[in-house]
Kinemage of the C-alpha trace (Angstrom):
@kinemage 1
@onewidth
@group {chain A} dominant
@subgroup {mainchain}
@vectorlist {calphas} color= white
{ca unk a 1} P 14.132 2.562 22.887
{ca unk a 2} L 10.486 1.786 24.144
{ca unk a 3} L 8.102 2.523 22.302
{ca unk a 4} L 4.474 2.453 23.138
{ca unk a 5} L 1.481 0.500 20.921
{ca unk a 6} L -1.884 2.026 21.788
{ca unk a 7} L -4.721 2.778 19.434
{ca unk a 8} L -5.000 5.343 17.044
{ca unk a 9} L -7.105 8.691 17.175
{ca unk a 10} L -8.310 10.905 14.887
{ca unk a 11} L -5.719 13.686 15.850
{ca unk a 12} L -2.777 10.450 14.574
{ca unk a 13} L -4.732 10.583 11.139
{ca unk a 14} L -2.105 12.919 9.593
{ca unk a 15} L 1.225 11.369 11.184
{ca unk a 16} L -0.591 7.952 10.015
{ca unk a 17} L -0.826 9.235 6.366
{ca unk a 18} L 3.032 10.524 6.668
{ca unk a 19} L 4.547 7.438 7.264
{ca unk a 20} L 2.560 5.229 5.186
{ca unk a 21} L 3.344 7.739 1.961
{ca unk a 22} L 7.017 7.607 3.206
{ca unk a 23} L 7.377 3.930 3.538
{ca unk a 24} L 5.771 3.686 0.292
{ca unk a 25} L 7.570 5.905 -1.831
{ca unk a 26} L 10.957 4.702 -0.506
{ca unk a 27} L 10.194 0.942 0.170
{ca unk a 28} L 7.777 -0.285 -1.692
{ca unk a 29} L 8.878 1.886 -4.867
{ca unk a 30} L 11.600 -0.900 -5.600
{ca unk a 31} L 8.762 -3.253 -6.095
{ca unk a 32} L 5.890 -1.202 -7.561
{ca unk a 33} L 5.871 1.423 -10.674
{ca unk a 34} L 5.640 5.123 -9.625
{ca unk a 35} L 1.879 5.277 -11.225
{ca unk a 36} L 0.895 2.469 -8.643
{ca unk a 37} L 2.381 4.067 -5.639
{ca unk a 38} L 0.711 7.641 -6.385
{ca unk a 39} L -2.169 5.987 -6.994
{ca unk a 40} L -2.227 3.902 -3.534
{ca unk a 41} L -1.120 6.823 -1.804
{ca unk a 42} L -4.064 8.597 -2.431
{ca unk a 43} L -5.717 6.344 -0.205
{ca unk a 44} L -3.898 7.182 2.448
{ca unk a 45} L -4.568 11.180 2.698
{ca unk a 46} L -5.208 12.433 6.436
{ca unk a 47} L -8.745 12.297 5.328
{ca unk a 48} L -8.456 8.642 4.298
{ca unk a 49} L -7.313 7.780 7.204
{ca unk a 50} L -9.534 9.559 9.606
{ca unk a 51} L -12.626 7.025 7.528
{ca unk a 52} L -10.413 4.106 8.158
{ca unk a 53} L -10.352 4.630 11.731
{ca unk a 54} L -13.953 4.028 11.979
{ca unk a 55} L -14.355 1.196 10.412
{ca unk a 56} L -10.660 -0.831 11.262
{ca unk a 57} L -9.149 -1.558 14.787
{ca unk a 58} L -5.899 0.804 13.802
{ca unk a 59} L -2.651 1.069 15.856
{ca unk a 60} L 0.353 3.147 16.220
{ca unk a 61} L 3.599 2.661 17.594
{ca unk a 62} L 4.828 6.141 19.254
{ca unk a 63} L 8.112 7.510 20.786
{ca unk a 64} L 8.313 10.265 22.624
{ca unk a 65} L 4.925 11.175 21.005
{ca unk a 66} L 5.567 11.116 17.579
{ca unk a 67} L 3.966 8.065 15.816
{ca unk a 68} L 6.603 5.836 13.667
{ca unk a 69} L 4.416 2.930 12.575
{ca unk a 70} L 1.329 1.472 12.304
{ca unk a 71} L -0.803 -1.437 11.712
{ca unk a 72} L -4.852 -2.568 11.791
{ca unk a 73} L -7.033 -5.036 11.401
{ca unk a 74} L -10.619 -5.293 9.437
{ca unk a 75} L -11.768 -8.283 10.823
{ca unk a 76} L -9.873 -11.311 10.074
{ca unk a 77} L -7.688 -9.170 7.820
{ca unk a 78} L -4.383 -7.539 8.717
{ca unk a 79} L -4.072 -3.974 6.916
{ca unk a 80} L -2.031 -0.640 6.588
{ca unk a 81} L 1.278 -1.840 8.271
{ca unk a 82} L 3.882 0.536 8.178
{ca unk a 83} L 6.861 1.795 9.673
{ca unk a 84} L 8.706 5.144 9.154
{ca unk a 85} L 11.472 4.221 6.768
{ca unk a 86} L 13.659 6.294 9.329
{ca unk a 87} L 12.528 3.511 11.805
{ca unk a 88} L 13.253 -0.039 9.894
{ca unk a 89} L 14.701 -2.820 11.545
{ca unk a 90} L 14.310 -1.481 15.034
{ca unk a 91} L 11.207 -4.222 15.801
{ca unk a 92} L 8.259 -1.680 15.388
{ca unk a 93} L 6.265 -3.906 13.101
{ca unk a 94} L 6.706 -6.915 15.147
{ca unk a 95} L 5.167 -4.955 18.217
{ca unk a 96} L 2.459 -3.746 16.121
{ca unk a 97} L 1.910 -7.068 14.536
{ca unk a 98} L 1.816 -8.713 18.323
{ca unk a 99} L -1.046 -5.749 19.339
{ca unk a 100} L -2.991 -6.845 16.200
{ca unk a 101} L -2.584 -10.838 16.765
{ca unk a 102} L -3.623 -9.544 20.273
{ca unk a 103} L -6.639 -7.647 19.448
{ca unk a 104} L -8.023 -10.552 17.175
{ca unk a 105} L -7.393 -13.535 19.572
{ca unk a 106} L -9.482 -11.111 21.891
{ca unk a 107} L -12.132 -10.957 19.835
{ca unk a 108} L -12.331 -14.487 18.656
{ca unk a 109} L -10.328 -14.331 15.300
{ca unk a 110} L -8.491 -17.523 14.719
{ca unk a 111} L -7.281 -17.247 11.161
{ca unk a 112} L -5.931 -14.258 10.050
{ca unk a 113} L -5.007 -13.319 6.843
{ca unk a 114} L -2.725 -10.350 4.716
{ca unk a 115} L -2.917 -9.069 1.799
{ca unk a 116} L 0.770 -8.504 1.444
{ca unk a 117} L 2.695 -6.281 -1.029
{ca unk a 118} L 5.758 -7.946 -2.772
{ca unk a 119} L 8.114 -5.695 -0.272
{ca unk a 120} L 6.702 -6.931 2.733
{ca unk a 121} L 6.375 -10.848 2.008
{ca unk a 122} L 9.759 -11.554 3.874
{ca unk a 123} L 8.085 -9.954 6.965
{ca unk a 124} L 4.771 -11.792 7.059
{ca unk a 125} L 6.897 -15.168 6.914
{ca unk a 126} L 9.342 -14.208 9.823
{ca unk a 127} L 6.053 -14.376 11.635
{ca unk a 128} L 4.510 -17.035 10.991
{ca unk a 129} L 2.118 -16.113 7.673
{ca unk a 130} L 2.384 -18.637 4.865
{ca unk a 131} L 1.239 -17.542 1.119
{ca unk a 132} L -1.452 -18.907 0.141
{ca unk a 133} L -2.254 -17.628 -3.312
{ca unk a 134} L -1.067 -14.993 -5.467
{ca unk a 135} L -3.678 -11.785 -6.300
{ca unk a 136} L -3.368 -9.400 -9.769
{ca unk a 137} L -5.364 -6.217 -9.382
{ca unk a 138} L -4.636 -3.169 -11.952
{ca unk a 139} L -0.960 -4.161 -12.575
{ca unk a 140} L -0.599 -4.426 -8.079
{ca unk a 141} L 0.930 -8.471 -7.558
{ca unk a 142} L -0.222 -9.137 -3.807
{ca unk a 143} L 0.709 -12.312 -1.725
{ca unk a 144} L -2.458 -13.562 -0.011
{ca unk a 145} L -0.814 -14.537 3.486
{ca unk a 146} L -2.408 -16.773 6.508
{ca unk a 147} L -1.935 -17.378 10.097
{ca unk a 148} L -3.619 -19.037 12.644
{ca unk a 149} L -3.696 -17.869 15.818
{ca unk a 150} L -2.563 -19.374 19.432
{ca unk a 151} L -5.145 -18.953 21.551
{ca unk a 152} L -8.146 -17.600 19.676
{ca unk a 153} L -11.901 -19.692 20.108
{ca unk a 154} L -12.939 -18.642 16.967
């Protein structure tokens, strides 16, 4: 299948909001009580997203026009990367990791880092990332992941 990485618009915000609230209720649900997830979902409404897209580089990985991942970045910071449960395993987050390391060696970002959830640590390491310290917010563990970048002056 090819699927195609471009940037997100507002009229993705609610096919955006979809899969994240999808991948979290069935992925991240094994590592993270039900109070958490509802309560990080509501982050992610349509309307959450449509903010987010003004103030993050966001991208989404399409097929046949429907959007089955995505990813961003908020300067030096990796955020919001999902894939439609439907869709695991099929290399959509590595392509829309590869846009993001893209985007940021473009604009001079040498070190990024990820504030990774417990599900996706595994992930961030098959890439590259390396934990760096361990973050407890309101009962959410995260993995504070780094990379530096190939490539980037900054």
């Amino acid at each position: 299948m090819k699927y195609e990485i471009r940037r997100a618009i507002t009229e993705d915000a609610a096919q955006i909001s979809r899969i994240v609230i999808a991948a979290l209720r069935r992925s991240n649900s094994a590592d993270y009580p039900a109070e958490l997830i509802a309560q990080v979902e509501r982050n992610f409404t349509p309307e959450a997203v449509c903010e987010l897209l003004s103030r993050r580089a966001v991208f989404v990985a399409s097929l046949d026009g429907q959007v089955v991942g995505t990813a961003s970045l908020e300067g030096s910071v990796v955020r919001s990367v999902f894939v439609d449960p439907e869709c695991h395993g099929q290399g959509i987050g590595r392509l829309l990791m590869e846009a993001v390391h893209a985007f940021a060696i473009s604009a001079e970002v040498s070190l990024l880092k990820v504030p990774s959830s417990i599900t996706a640590q595994g992930f961030y390491e098959a890439l590259g990332y390396r934990a760096v310290r361990e973050v407890f917010h309101e009962g959410e563990r995260t993995i504070v992941m780094e990379m530096r970048l190939e490539g980037a002056q900054g």
